[in-house]
Structure formats: C-alpha cells, structure tokens
mmCIF file of the N, C-alpha and C atoms, coordinates in Angstrom:
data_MODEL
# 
_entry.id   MODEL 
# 
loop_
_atom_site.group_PDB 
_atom_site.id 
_atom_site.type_symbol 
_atom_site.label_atom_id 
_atom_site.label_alt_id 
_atom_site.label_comp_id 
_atom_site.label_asym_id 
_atom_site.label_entity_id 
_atom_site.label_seq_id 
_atom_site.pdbx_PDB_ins_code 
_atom_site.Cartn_x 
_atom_site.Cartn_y 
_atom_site.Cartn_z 
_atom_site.occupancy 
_atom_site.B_iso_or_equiv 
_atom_site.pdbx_formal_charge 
_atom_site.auth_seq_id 
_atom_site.auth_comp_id 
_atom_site.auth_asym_id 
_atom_site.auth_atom_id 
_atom_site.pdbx_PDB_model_num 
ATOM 1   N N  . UNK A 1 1  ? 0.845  -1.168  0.000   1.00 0.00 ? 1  UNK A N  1 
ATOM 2   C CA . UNK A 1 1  ? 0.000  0.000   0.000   1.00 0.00 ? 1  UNK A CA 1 
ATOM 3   C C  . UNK A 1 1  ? 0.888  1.227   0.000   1.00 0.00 ? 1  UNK A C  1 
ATOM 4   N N  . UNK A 1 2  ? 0.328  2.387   -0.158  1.00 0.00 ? 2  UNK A N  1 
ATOM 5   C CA . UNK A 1 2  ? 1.303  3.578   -0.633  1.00 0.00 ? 2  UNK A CA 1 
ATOM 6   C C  . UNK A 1 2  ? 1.176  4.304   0.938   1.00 0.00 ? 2  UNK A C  1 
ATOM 7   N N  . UNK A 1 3  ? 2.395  5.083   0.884   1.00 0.00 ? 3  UNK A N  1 
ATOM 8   C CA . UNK A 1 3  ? 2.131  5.894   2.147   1.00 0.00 ? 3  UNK A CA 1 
ATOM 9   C C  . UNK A 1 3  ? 1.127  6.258   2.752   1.00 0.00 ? 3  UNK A C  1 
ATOM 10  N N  . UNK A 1 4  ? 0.307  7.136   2.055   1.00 0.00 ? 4  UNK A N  1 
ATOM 11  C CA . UNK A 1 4  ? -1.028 7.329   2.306   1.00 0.00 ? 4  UNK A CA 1 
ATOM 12  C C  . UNK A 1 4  ? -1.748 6.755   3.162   1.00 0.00 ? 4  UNK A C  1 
ATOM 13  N N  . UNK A 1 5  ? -1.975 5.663   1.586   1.00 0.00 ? 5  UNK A N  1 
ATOM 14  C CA . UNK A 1 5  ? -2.997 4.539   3.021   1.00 0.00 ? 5  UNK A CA 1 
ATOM 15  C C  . UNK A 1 5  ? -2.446 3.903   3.928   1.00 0.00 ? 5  UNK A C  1 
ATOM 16  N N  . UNK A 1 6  ? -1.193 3.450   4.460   1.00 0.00 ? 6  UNK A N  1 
ATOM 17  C CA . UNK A 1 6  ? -0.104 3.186   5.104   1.00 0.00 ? 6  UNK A CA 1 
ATOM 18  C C  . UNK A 1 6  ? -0.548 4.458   6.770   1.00 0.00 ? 6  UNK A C  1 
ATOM 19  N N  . UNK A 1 7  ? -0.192 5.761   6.387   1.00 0.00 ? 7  UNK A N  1 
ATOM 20  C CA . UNK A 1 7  ? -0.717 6.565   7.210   1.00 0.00 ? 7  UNK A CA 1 
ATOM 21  C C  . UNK A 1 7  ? -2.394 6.691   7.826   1.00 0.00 ? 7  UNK A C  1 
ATOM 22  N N  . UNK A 1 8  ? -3.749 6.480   6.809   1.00 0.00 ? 8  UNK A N  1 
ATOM 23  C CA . UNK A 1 8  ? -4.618 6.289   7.395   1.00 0.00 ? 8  UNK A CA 1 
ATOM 24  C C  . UNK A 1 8  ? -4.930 4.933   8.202   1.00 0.00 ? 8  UNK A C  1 
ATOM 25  N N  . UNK A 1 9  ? -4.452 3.923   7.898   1.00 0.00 ? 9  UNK A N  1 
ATOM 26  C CA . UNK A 1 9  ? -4.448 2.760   8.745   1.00 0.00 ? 9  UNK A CA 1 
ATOM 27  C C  . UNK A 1 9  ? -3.779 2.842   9.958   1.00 0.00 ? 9  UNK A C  1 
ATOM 28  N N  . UNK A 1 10 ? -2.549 3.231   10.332  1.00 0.00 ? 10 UNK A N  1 
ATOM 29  C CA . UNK A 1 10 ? -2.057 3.098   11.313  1.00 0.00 ? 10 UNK A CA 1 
ATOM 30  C C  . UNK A 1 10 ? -2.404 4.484   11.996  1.00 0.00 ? 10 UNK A C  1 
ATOM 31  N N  . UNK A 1 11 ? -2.994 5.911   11.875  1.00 0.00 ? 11 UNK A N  1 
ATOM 32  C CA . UNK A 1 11 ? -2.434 7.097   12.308  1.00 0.00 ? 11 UNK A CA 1 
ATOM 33  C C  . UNK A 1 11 ? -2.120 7.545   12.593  1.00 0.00 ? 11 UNK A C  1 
ATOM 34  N N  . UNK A 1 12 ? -0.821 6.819   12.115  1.00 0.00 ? 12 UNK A N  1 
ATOM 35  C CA . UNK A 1 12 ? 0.508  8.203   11.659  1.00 0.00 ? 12 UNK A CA 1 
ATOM 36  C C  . UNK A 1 12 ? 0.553  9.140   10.749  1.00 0.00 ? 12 UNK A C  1 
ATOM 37  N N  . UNK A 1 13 ? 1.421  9.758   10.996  1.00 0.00 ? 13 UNK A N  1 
ATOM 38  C CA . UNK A 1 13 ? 1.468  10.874  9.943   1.00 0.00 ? 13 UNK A CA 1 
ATOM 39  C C  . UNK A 1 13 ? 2.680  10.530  8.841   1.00 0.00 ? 13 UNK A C  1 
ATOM 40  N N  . UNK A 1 14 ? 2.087  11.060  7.835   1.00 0.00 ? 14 UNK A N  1 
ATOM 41  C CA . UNK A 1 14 ? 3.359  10.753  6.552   1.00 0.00 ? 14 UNK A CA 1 
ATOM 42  C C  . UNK A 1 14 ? 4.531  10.702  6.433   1.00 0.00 ? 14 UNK A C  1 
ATOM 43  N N  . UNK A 1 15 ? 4.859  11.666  7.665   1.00 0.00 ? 15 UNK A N  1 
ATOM 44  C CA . UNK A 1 15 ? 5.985  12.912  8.005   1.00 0.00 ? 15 UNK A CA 1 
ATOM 45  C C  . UNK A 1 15 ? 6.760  11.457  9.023   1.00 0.00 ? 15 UNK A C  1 
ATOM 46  N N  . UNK A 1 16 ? 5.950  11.112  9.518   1.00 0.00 ? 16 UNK A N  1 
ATOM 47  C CA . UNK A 1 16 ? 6.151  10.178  10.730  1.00 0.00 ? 16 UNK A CA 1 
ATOM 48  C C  . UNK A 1 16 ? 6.822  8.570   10.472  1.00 0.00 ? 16 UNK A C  1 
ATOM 49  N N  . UNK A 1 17 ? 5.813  8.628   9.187   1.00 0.00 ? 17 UNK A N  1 
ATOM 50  C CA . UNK A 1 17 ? 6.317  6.978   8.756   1.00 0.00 ? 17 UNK A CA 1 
ATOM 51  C C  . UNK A 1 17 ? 8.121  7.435   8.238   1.00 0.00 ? 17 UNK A C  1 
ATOM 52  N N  . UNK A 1 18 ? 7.955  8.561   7.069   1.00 0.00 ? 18 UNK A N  1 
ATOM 53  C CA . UNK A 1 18 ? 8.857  8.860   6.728   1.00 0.00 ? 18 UNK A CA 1 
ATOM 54  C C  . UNK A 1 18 ? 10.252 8.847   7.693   1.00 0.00 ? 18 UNK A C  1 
ATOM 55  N N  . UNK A 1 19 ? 10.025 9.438   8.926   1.00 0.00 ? 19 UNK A N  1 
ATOM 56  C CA . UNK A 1 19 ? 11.300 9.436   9.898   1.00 0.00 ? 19 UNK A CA 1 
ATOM 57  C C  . UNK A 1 19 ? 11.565 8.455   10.377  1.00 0.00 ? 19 UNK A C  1 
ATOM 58  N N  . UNK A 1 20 ? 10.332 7.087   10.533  1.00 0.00 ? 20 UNK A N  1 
ATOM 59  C CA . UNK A 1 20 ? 10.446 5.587   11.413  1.00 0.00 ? 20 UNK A CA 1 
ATOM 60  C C  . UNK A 1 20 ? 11.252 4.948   10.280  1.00 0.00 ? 20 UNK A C  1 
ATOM 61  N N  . UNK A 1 21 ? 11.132 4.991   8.811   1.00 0.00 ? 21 UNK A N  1 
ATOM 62  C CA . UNK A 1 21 ? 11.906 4.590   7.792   1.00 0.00 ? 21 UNK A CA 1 
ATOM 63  C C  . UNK A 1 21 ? 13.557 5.728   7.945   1.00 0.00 ? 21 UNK A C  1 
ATOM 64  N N  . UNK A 1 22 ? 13.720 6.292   7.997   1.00 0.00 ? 22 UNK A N  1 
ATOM 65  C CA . UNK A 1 22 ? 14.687 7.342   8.067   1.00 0.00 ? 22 UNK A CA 1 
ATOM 66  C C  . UNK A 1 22 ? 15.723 6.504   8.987   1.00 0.00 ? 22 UNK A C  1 
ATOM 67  N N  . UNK A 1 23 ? 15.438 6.398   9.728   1.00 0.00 ? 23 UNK A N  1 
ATOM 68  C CA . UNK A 1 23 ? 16.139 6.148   11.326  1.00 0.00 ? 23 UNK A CA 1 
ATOM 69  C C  . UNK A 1 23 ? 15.989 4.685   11.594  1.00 0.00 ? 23 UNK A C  1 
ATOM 70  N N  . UNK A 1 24 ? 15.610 3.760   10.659  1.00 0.00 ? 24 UNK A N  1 
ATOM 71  C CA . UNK A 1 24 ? 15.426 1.904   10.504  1.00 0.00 ? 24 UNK A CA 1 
ATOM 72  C C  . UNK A 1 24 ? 14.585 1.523   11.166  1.00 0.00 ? 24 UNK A C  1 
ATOM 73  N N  . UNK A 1 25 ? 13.799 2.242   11.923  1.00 0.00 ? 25 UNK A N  1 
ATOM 74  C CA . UNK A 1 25 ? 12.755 1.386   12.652  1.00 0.00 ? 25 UNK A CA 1 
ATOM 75  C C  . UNK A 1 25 ? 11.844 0.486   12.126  1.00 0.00 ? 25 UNK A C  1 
ATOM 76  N N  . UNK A 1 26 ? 11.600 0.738   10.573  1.00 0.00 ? 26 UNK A N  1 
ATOM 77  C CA . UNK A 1 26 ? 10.307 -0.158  9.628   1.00 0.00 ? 26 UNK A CA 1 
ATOM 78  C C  . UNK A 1 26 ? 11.545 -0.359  9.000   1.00 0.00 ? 26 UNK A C  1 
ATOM 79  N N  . UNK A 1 27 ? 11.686 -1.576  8.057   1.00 0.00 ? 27 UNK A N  1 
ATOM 80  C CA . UNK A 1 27 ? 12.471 -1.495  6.971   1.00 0.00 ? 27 UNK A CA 1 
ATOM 81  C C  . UNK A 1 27 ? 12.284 -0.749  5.874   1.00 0.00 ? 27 UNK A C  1 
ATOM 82  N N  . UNK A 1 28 ? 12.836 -1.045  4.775   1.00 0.00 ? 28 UNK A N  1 
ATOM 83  C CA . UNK A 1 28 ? 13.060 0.122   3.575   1.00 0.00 ? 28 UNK A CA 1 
ATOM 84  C C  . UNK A 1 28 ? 12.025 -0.445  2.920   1.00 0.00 ? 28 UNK A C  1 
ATOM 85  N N  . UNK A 1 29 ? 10.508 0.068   2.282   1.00 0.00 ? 29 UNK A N  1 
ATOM 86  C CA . UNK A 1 29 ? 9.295  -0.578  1.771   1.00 0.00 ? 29 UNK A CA 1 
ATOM 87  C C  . UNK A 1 29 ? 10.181 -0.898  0.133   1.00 0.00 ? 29 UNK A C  1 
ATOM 88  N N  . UNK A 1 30 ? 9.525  -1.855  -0.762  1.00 0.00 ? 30 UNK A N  1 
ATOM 89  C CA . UNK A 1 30 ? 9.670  -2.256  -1.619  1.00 0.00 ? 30 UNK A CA 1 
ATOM 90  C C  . UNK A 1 30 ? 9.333  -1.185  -2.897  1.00 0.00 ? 30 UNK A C  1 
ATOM 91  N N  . UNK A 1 31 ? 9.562  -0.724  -3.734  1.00 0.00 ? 31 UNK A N  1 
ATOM 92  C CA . UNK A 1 31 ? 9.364  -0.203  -4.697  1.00 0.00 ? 31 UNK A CA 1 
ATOM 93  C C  . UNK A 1 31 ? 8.686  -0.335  -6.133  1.00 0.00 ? 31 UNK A C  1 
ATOM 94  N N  . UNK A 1 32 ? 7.843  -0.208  -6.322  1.00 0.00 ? 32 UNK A N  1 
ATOM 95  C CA . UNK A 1 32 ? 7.242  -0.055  -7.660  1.00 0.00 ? 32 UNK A CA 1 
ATOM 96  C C  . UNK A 1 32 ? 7.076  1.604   -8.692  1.00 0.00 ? 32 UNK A C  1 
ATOM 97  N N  . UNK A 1 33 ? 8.166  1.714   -9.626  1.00 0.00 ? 33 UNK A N  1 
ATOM 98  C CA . UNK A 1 33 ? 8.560  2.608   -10.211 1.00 0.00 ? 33 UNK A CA 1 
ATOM 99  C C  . UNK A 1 33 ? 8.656  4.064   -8.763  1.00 0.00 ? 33 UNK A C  1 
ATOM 100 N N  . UNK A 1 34 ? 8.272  4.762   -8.859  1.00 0.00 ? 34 UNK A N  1 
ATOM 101 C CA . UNK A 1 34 ? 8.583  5.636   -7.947  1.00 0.00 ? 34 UNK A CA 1 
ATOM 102 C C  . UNK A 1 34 ? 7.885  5.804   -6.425  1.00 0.00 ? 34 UNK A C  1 
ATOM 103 N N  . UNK A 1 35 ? 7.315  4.371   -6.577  1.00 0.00 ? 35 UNK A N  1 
ATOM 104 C CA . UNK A 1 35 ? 5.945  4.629   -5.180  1.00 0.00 ? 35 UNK A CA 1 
ATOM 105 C C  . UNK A 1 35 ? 6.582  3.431   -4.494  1.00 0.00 ? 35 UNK A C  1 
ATOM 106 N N  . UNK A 1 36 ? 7.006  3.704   -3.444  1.00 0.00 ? 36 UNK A N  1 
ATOM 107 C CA . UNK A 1 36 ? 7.295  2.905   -2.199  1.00 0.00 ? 36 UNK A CA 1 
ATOM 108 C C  . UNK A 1 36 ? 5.579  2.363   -2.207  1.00 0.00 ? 36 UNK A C  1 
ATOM 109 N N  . UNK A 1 37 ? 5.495  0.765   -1.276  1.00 0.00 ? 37 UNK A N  1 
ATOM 110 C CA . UNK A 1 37 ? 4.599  0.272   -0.885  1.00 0.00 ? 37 UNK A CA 1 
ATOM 111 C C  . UNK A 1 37 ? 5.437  -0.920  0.109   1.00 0.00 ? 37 UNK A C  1 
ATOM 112 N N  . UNK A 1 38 ? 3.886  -0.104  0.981   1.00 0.00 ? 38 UNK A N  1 
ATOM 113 C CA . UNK A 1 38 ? 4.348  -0.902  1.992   1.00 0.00 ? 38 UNK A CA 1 
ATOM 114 C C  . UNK A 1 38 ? 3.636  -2.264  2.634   1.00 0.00 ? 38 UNK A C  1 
ATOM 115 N N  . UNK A 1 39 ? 4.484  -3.123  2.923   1.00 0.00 ? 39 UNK A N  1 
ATOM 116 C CA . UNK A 1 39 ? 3.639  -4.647  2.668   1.00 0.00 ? 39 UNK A CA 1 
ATOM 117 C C  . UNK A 1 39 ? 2.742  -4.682  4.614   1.00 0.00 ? 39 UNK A C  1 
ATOM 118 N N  . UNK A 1 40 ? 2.382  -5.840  4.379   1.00 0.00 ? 40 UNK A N  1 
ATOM 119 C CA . UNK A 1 40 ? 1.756  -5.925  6.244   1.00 0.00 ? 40 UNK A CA 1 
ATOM 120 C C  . UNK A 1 40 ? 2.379  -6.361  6.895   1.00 0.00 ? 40 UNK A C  1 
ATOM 121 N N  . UNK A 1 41 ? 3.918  -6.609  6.572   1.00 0.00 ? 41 UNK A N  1 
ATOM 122 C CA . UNK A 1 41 ? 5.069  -6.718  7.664   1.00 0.00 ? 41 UNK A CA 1 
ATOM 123 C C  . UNK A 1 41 ? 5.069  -5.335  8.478   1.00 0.00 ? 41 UNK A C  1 
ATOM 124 N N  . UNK A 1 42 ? 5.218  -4.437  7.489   1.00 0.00 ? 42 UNK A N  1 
ATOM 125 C CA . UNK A 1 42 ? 5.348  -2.936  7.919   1.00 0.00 ? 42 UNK A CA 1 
ATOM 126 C C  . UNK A 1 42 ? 4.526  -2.526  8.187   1.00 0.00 ? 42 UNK A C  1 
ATOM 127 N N  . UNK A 1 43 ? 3.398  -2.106  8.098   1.00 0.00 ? 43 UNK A N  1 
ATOM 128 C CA . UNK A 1 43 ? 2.149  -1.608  8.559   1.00 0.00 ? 43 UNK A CA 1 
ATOM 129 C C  . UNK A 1 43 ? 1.937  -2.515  9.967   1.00 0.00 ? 43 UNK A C  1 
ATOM 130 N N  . UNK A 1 44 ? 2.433  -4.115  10.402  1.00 0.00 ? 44 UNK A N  1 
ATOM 131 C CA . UNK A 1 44 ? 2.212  -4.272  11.931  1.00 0.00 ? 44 UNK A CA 1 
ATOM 132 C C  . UNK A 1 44 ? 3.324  -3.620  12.735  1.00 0.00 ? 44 UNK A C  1 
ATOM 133 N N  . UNK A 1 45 ? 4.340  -3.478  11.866  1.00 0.00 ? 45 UNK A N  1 
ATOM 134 C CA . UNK A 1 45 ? 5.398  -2.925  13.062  1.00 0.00 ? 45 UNK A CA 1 
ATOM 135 C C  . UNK A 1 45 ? 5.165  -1.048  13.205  1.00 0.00 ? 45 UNK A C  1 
ATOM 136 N N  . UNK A 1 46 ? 4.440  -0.213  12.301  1.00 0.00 ? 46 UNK A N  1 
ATOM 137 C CA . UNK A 1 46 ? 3.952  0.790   12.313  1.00 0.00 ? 46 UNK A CA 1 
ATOM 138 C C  . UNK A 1 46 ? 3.116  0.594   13.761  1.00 0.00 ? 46 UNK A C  1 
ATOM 139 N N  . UNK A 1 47 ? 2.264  -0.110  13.541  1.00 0.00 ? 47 UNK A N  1 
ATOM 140 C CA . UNK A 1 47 ? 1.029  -0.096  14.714  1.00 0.00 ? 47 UNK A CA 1 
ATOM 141 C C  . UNK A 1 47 ? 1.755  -0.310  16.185  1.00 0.00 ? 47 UNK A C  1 
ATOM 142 N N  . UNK A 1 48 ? 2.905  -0.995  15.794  1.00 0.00 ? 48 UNK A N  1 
ATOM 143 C CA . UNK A 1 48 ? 3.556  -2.020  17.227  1.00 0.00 ? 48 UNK A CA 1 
ATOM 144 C C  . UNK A 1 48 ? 4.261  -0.622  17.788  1.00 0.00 ? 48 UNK A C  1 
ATOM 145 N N  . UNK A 1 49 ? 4.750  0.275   16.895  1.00 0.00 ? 49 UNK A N  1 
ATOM 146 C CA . UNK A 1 49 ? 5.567  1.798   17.378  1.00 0.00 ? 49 UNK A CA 1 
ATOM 147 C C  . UNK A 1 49 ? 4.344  2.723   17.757  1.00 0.00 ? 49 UNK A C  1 
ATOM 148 N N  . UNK A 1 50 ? 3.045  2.686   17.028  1.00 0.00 ? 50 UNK A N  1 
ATOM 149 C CA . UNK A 1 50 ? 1.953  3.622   17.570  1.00 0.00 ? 50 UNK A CA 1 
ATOM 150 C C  . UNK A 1 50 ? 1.484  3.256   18.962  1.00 0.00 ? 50 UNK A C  1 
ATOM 151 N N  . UNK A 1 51 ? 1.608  2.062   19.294  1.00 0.00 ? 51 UNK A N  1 
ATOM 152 C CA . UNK A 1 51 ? 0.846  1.082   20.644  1.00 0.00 ? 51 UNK A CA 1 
ATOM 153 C C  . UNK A 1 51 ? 1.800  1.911   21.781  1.00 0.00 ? 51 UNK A C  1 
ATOM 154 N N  . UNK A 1 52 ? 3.147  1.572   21.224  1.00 0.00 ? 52 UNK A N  1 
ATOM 155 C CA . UNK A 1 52 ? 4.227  1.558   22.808  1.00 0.00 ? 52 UNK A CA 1 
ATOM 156 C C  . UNK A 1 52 ? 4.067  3.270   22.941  1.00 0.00 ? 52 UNK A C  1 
ATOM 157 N N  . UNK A 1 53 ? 3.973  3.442   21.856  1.00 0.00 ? 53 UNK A N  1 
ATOM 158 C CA . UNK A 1 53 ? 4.303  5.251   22.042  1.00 0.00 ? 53 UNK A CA 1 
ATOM 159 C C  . UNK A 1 53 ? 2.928  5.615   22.771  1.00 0.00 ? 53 UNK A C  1 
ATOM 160 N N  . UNK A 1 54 ? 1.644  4.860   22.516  1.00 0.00 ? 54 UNK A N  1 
ATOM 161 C CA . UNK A 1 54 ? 0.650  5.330   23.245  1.00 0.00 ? 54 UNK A CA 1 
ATOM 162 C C  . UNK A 1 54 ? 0.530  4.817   24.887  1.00 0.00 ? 54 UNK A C  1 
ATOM 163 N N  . UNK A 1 55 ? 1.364  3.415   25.228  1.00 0.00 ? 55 UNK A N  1 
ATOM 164 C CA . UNK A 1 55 ? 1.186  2.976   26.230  1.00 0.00 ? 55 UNK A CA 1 
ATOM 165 C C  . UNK A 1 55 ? 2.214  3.916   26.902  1.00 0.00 ? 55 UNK A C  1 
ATOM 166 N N  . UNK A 1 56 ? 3.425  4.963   26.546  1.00 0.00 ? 56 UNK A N  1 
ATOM 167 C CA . UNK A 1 56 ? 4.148  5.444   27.384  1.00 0.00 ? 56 UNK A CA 1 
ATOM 168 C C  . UNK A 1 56 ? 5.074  5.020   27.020  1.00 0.00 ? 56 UNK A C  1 
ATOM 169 N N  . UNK A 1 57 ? 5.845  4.659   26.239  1.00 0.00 ? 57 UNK A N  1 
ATOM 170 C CA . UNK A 1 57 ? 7.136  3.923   26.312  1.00 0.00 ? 57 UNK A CA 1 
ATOM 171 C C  . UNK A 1 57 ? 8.354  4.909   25.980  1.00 0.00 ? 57 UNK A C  1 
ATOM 172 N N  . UNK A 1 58 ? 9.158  4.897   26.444  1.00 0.00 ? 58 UNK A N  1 
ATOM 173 C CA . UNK A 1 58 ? 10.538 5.606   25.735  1.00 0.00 ? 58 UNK A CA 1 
ATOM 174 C C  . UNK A 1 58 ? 10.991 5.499   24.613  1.00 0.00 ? 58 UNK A C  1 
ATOM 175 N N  . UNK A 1 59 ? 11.654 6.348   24.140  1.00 0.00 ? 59 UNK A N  1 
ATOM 176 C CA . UNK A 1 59 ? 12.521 5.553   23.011  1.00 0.00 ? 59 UNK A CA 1 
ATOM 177 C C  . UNK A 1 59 ? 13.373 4.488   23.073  1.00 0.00 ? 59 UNK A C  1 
ATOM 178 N N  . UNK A 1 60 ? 14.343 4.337   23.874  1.00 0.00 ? 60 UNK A N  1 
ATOM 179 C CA . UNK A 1 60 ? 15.093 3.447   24.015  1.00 0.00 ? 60 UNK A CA 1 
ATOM 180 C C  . UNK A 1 60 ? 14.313 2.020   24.352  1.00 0.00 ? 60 UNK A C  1 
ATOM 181 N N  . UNK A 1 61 ? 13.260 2.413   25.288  1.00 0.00 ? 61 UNK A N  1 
ATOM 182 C CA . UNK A 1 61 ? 12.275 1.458   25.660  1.00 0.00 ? 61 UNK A CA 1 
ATOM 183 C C  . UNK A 1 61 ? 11.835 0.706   23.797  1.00 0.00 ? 61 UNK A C  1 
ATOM 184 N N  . UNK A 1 62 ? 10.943 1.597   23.506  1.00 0.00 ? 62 UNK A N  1 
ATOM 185 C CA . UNK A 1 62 ? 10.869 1.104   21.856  1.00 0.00 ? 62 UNK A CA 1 
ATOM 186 C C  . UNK A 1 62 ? 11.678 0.404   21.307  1.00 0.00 ? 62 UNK A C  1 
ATOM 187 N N  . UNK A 1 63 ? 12.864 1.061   21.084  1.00 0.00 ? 63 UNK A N  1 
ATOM 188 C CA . UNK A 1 63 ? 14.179 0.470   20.320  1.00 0.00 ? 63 UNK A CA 1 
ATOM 189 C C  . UNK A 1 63 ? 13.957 -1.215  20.757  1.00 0.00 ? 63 UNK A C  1 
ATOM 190 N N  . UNK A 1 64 ? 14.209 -1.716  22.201  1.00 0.00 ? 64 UNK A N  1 
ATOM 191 C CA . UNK A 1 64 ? 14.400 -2.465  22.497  1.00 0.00 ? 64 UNK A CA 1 
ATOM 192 C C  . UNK A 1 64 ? 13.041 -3.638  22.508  1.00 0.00 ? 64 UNK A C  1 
ATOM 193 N N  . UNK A 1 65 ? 11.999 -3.128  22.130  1.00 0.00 ? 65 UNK A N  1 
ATOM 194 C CA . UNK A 1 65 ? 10.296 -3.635  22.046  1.00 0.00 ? 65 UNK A CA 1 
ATOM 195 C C  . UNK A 1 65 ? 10.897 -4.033  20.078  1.00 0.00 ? 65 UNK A C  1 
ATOM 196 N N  . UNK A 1 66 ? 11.440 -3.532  19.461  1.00 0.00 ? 66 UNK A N  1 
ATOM 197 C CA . UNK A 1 66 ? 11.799 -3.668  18.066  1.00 0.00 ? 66 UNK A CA 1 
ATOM 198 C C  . UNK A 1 66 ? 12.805 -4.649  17.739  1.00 0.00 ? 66 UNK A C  1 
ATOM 199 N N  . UNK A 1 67 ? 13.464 -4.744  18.477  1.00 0.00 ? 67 UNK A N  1 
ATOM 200 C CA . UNK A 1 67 ? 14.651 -6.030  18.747  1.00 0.00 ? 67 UNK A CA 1 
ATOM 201 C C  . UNK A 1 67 ? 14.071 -7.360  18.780  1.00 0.00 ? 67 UNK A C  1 
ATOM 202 N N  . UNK A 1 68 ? 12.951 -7.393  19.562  1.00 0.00 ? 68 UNK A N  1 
ATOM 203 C CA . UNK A 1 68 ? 11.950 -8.247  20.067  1.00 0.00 ? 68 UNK A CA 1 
ATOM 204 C C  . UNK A 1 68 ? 10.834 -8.470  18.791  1.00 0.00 ? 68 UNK A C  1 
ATOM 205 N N  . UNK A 1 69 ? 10.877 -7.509  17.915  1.00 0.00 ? 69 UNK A N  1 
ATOM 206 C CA . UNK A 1 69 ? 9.535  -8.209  16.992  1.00 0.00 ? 69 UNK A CA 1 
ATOM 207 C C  . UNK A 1 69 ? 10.324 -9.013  16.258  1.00 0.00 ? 69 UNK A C  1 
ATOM 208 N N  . UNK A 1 70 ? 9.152  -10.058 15.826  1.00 0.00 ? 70 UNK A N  1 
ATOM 209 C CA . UNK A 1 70 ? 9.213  -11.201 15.245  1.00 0.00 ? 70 UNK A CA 1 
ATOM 210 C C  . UNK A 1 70 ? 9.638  -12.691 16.256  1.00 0.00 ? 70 UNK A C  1 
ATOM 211 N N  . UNK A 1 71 ? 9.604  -11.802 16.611  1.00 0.00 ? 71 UNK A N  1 
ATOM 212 C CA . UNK A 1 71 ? 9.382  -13.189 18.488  1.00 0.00 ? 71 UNK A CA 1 
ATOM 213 C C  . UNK A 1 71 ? 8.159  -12.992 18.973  1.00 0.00 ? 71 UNK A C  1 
ATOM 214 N N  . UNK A 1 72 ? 7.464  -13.612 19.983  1.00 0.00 ? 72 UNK A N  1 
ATOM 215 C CA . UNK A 1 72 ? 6.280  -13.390 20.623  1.00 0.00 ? 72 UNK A CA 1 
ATOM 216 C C  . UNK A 1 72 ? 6.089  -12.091 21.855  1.00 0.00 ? 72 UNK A C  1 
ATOM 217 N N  . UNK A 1 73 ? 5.776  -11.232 21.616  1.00 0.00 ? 73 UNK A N  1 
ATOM 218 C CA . UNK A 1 73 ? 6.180  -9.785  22.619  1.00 0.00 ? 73 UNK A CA 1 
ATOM 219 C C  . UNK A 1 73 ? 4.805  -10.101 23.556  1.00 0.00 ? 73 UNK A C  1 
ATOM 220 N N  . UNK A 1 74 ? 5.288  -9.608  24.681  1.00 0.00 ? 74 UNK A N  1 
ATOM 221 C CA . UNK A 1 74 ? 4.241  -10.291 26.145  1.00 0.00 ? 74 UNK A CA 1 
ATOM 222 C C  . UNK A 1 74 ? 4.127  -8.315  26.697  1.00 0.00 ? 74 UNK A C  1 
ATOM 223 N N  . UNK A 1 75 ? 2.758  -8.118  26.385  1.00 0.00 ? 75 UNK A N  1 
ATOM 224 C CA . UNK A 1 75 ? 1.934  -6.692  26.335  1.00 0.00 ? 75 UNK A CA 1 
ATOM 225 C C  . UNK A 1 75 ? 2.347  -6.245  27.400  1.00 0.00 ? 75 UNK A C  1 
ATOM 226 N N  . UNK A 1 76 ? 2.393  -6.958  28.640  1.00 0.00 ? 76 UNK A N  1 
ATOM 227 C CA . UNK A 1 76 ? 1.346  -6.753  30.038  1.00 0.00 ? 76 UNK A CA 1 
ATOM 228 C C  . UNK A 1 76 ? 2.885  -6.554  30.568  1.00 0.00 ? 76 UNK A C  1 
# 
C-alpha cells in the first residue's frame, strides 16, 4: 500500500512513517517505479511503534520492544 494509506491505517502521519523509515525502525518498503509500498510486515510494526508510544514507552524502551519483533512480545 502507498504511504497514504499506510498513514490512514495506522495514524501516523506521513511525516512520521517517513522518519520511522529514516532512522530503521520499519524497513526500507519495496518499490514499484517511484511509489514505495508498503507490505503488512510494515504496517504491523507501524502499529507495534503507535501502541508503545501510546502505552508510554521511551525511546530506548521502543528500540528495544523492536529487537523483540518477530518473536512473541508479552503486552502486560
């Protein structure tokens, strides 16, 4: 999916995905001629950075919640 809808699904902002890609937090989306799209690997780890940031989490806290995806992450 293109940024856009990428941003209305998760709500983030464009600006936002753009810097979580900037700085490696999502990987680099796949390309079709000039339009990044982004698959539902990325769009769960979008949501997984909107969650912690809403539950309170730090950055560093994050960083280290990101290390952890693709293992089983325990919420509570």
């Amino acid at each position: 999916m293109l940024i856009g809808a990428a941003a209305r699904r998760t709500g983030l902002s464009i600006k936002a995905i753009r810097f979580l890609k900037q700085w490696a937090w999502i990987p680099a989306p796949a390309r079709a001629g000039r339009y990044r799209r982004y698959d539902e690997a990325a769009i769960e780890r979008l949501l997984l950075i909107r969650d912690a940031k809403t539950l309170g989490l730090s950055i560093a806290q994050i960083k280290r919640l990101l290390a952890q995806a693709g293992r089983t992450l325990d919420w509570p």
